[in-house]
Structures are given as C-alpha cells and as structure tokens.
C-alpha positions as CSV (number, residue, x, y, z in Angstrom):
1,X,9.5,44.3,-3.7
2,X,6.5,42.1,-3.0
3,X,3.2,41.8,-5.0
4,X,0.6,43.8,-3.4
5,X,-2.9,42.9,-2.1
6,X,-5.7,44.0,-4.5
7,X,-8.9,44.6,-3.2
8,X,-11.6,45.7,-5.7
9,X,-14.6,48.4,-4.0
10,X,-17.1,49.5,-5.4
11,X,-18.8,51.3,-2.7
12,X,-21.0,48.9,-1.1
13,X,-20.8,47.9,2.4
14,X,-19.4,44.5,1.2
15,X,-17.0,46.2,-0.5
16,X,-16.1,47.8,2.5
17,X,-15.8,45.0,5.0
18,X,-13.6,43.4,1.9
19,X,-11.1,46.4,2.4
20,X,-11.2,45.8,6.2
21,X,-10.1,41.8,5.5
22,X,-8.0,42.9,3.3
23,X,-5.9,45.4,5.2
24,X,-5.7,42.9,8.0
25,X,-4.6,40.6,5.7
26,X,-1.9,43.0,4.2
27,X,-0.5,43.7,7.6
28,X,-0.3,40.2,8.8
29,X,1.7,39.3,4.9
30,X,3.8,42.2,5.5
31,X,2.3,43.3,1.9
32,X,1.3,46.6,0.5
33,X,-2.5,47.3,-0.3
34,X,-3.8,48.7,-3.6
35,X,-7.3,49.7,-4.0
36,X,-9.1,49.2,-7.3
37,X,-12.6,50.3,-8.0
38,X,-12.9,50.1,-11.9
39,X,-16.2,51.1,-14.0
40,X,-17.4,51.8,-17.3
41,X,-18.7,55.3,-16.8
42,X,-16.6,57.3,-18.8
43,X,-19.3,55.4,-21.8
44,X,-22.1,56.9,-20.2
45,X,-21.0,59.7,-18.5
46,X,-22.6,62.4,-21.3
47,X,-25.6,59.9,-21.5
48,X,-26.6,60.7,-17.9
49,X,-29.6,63.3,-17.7
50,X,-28.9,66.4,-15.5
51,X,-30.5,66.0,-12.6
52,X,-28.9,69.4,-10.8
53,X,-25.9,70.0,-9.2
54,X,-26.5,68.2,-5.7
55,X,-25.6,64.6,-8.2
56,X,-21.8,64.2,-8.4
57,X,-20.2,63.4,-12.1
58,X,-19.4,59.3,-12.2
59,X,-15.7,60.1,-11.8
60,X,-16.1,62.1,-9.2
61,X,-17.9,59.5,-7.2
62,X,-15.7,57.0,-8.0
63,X,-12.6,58.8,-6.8
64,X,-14.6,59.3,-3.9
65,X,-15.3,55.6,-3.7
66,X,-11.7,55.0,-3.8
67,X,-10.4,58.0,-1.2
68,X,-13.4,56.3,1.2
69,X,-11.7,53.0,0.9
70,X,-8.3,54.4,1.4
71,X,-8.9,56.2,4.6
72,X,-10.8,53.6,5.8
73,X,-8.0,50.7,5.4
74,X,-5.4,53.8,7.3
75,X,-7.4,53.9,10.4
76,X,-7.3,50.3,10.2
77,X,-3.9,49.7,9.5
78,X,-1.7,52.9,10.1
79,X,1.4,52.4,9.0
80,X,0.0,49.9,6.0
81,X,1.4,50.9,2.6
82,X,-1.6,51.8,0.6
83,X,-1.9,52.8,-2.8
84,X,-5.1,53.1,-4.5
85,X,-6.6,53.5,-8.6
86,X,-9.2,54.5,-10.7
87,X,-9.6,52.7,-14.2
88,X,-12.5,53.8,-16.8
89,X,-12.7,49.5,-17.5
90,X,-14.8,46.5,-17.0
91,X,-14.8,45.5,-13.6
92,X,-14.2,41.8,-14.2
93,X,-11.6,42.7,-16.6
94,X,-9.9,45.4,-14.9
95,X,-9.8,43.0,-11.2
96,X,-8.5,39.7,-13.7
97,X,-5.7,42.2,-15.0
98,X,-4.8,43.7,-11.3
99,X,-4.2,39.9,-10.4
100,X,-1.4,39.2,-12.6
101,X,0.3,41.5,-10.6
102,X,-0.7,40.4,-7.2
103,X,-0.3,38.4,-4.9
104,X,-3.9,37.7,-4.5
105,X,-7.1,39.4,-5.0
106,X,-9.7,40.5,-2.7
107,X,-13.6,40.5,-3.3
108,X,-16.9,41.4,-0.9
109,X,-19.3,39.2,-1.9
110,X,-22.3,41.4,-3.1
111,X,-21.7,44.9,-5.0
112,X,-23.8,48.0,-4.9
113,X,-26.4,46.5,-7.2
114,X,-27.2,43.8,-6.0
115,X,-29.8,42.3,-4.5
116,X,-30.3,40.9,-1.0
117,X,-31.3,37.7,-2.4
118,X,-28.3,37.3,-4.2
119,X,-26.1,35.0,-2.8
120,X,-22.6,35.9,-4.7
121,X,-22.3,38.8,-6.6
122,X,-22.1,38.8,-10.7
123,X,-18.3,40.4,-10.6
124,X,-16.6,38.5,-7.5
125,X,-18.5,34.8,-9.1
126,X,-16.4,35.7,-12.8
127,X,-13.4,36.9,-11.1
128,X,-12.9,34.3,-8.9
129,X,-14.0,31.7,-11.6
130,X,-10.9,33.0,-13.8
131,X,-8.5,34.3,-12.3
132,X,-5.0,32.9,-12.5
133,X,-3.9,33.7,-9.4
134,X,-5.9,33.2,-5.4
135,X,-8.9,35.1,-4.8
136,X,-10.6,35.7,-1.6
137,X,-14.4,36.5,-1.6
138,X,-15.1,37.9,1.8
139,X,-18.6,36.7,3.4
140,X,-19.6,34.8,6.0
141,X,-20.8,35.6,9.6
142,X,-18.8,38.4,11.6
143,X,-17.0,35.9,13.9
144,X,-15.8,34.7,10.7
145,X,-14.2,37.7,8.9
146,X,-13.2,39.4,11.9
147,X,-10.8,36.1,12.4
148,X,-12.0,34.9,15.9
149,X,-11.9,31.3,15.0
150,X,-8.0,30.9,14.9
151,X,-8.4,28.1,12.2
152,X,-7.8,27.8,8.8
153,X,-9.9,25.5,6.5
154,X,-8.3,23.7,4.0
155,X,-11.0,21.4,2.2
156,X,-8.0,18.6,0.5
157,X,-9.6,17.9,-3.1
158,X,-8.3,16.1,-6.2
159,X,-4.2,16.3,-6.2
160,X,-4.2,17.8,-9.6
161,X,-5.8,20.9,-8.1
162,X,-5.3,20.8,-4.2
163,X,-1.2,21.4,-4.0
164,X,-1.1,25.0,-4.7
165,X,-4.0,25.5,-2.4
166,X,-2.1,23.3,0.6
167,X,0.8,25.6,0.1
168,X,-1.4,29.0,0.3
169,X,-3.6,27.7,3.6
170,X,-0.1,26.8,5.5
171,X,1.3,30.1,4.7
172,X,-2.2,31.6,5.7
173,X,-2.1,29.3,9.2
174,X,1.8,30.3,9.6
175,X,0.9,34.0,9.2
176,X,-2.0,34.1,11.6
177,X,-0.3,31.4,13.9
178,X,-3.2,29.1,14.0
179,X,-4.6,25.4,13.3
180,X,-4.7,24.1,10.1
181,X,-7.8,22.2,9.5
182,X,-7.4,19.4,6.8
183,X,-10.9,17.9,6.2
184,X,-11.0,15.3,3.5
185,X,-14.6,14.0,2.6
186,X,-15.1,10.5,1.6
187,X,-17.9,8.6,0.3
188,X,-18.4,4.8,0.5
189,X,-18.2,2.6,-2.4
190,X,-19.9,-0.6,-3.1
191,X,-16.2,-2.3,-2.5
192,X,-16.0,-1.3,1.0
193,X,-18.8,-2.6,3.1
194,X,-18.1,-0.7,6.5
195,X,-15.9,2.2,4.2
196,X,-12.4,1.5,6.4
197,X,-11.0,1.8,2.8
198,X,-11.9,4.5,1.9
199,X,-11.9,6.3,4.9
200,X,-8.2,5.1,4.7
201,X,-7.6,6.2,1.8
202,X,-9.0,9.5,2.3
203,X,-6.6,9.9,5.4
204,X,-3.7,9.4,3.3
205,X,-4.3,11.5,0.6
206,X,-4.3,14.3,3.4
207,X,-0.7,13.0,4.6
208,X,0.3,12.9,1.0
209,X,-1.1,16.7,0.3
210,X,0.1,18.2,3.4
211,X,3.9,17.0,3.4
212,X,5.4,19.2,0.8
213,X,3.5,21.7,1.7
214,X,4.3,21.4,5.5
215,X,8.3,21.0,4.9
216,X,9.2,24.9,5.0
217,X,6.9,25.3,8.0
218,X,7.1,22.5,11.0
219,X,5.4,24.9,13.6
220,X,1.6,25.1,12.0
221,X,-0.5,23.0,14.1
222,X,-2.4,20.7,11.8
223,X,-6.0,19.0,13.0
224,X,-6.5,16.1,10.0
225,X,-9.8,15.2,9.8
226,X,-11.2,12.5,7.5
227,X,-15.7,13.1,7.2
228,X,-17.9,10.6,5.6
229,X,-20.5,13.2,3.4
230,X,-20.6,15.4,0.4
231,X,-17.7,17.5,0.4
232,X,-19.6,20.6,-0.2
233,X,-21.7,19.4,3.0
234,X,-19.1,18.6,4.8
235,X,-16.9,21.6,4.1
236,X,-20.3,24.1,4.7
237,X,-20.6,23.1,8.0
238,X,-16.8,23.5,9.0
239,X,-17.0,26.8,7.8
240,X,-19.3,28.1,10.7
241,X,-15.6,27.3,12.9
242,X,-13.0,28.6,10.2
243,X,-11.8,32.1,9.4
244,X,-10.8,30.9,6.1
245,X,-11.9,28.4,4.1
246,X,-9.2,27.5,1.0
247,X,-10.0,25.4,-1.9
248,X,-8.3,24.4,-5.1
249,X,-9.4,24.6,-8.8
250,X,-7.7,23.5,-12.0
251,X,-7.8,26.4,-14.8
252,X,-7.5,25.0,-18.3
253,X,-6.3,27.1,-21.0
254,X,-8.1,28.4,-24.1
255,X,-11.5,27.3,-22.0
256,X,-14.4,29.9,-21.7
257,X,-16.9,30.4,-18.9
258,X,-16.4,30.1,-15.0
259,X,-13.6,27.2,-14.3
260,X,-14.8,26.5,-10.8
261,X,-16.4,23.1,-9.9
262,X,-19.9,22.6,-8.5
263,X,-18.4,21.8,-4.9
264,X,-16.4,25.2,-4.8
265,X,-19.3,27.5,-6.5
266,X,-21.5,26.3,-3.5
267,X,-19.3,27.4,-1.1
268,X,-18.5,30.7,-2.7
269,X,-22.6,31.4,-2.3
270,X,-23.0,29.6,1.0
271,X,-20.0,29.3,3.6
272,X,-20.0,31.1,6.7
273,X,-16.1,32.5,6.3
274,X,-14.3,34.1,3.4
275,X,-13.5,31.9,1.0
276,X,-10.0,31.5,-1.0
277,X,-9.8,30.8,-4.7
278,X,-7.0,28.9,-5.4
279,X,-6.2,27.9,-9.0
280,X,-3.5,25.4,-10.3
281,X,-2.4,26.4,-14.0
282,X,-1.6,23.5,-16.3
C-alpha cells in the first residue's frame, strides 16, 4: 500500500487551502490523505480559566479542527481515501514523525497565530527545515495553488543535493502532465570575460541533472533554461509562472537547527507558488 499524504491543519485558513492542495495532490498521486492537527493542550487543558459553557474544551476543538478538514478535502475529492488524527504532541514533532511514514508532507504557510506580517510560519519553517522526507509549504498567489500555470519549477542546485529533487519535480510534471522548467542560475567569474563558460557550464549541469532523472519518463516536456542572476532572484521571479516550485537540500546527520540554505529559506518566505522541500540524506 502506498505512503499517504500528510497534511498538518491547525485551523487557519492557510491550513485550509493546504488541505485543498493537498487533496488535489492526493488524487492526482493516486495516494490516500491523512489529516494531522497535533497540539499540546492536553498540558494546559485544566490550566484554562472557565469562561462558561459557550467555550469548547481544547480537544473538543481540535477534533473539530480535524472533522472540518476532513469534510472539506471529501467535497473536494469524493472518492479520495481520507483518514484523519488527533495527537496530544508538539506540532513540529508530531508533523517530523507523520513524515517517516509518508510520502511527503503538506504545510499552509502561516498558522492560526500568526501574524500577517509574518512571512512563513514558526511550525511549517522547522518542519520543512528537518524533515527527512519532501515537504510542501503551500503559499503563493491563487493562480498559483489552484495549478493554472501547467509548469513545474525545478530550480537545478548543487548535485550533491539537487538529484532527489529532479526525480520528485519529473514525477510531479508526469503526474499533472505539464512542462518541466529547469532554470539553472549562473554567475560570471573573473575567468570568463563575456560568461559563455559559465553560462555553458551551467547548461550542462542541467543535462547532467535531468538524464537519470528523465530515463523512466520520456513524455515530460522539459523547457531548460540557463539565467545569469542570484538564484534566489532568479528562481523568485519564475515562481509568479510555476504551480510548483521544487528545490533540493542536503540534511546532515547529528546537526541541530534548520538545514535549509539561504537561497531555499527565501523562497519558502517569498515565492509566489507552493514550494517543495526536498532533502537528500547522506
């Protein structure tokens, strides 16, 4: 049986459009859905004051979180397989744990407390920062996460970290039968005067990343594109044309803290599409 989608709710709107991505996402897989929404409050449960009777108990409104997400992704997706949980645990911790069982994790972008001004939400930034398998923060513009684009953007890094991710965005542009944008950024060196090097260079290492990955799948359409820029620049403004935008990460054992890369945290706070996680274990 295959690994299910996870997405984690928590009852915000972002959660929500997350479960609506996700159940799309499901259905065009041919995977199941399970529904997470995890929280301490069984710690402060008999902390709470009593404010009357009109305020529903914490587990009471997070198994209402969760039926809300549930019936939501049904109308979506009728005949999806859904299966949904409640767990008295850390969010970050609980999510990490649901994605070594799954075959990728879902996110929204923002959750219940936070603020407008915040551009990527505390629990979706750790989770996709160490998770061992992909995770897909959704945000972006509507045109974006409703998938109007028909293209899937695969920014081609470092080799070390950039195979697993090739594999996941041609099996993302064979599922949704779309382009496959490969955009490698280069920068010129003092060694190149007009950059042809480089810009060579850069042009193979897209030929090089995408021919393993392309061998089970000769019918994805692939657009290569070699950009002189930042790659977080350069990758931004793609994103306004993607309906996915897929980057690679290396995750080192034994090493604390966020293993993401100052390229992909931009994009998690700033591109106009969801974005995909995808980590390479040593």
């Amino acid at each position: 049986m295959p690994l299910p989608l996870v997405v984690g709710v928590d009852g915000s709107d972002t959660g929500l459009l997350a479960v609506d991505w996700a159940a799309d996402e499901a259905v065009r897989l041919g995977l199941p859905l399970r529904i997470v929404h995890a929280s301490l409050w069984e710690r402060y449960e008999d902390l709470l004051p009593s404010l009357g009777e009109e305020r529903p108990a914490p587990r009471v409104m997070a198994e209402h979180i969760v039926a809300t997400a549930a019936e939501r992704a049904g109308r979506r997706a009728p005949n999806l397989d859904i299966g949904s949980v409640v767990l008295a645990e850390d969010p970050v911790a609980a999510l990490l744990a649901e994605g070594d069982n799954a075959t990728a994790l879902v996110t929204g972008s923002r959750g219940r407390g936070g603020l407008k001004s915040l551009l990527l939400g505390s629990v979706a930034l750790a989770v996709a920062g160490r998770a061992r398998g992909p995770v897909i923060v959704v945000r972006g513009d509507a045109a974006g996460t409703e998938g109007t684009h028909d293209r899937v953007l695969l920014g081609v890094g470092e080799p070390g970290a950039a195979a697993t991710a090739a594999r996941f965005a041609v099996r993302e542009a064979a599922a949704r039968r779309c382009v496959l944008d490969a955009v490698r950024a280069w920068r010129r060196t003092a060694r190149a005067a007009v950059g042809r090097d480089d810009a060579d260079e850069a042009a193979a290492a897209i030929d090089e990343l995408l021919g393993p990955a392309l061998a089970g799948q000769p019918g994805v359409r692939v657009s290569r594109t070699v950009l002189e820029g930042p790659p977080g620049k350069v990758l931004l403004h793609r994103s306004a044309a993607a309906d996915l935008l897929v980057v690679g990460v290396r995750r080192e054992h034994g090493r604390g803290g966020l293993q993401l890369g100052r390229v992909t945290h931009r994009l998690l706070h700033h591109a106009l599409c969801p974005v995909a996680v995808v980590p390479r274990l040593p």
